[in-house]
C-alpha positions, 0 to 999 in steps of 0.5 A: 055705960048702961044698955039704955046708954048705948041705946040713945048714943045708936039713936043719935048716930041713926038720926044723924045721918038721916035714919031716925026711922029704925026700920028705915033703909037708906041708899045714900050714900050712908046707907051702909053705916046706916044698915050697920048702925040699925043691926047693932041697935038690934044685936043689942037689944036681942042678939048676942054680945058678940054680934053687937060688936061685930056690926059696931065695928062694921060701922066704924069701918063705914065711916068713911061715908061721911064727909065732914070731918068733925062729925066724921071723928064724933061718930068715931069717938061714940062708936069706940065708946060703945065698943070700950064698954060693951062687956058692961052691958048686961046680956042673956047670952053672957047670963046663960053661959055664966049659968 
């Protein structure tokens, strides 16, 4: 999976939950997963590799917000797809370190 993949597999997930504003914040309750979700969109798009798994993680432990237990197991699923092929993604930070 590509970085634009995992860029619409976060969008998807941030419009499930009702956050398809990226810069919105929620105090429902999937806010965290959402706040979670919107960094690791960001992590990826400019941080480190290491920062983008970490808020992936973070998310998949805030899942718990969501109720339903199929949609629950689908965002699951996608985050630990992310997860599994996040050392695919083509990084700067991983660029300068092979430099």
């Amino acid at each position: 999976m590509q970085q634009d993949e995992h860029l619409k597999s976060l969008d998807s997930m941030i419009a499930s939950i009702g956050g398809a504003d990226t810069g919105a914040q929620s105090f429902g309750p999937c806010g965290l997963l959402l706040e979670h979700l919107q960094a690791a969109r960001r992590d990826l798009l400019g941080s480190s590799l290491d920062e983008y798994r970490l808020s992936l993680r973070q998310a998949k432990g805030s899942l718990a917000c969501i109720v339903d237990q199929s949609a629950r197991n689908a965002m699951k699923e996608a985050l630990l797809s992310l997860l599994a092929t996040a050392d695919r993604i083509s990084s700067p930070d991983r660029a300068r370190s092979v430099a």
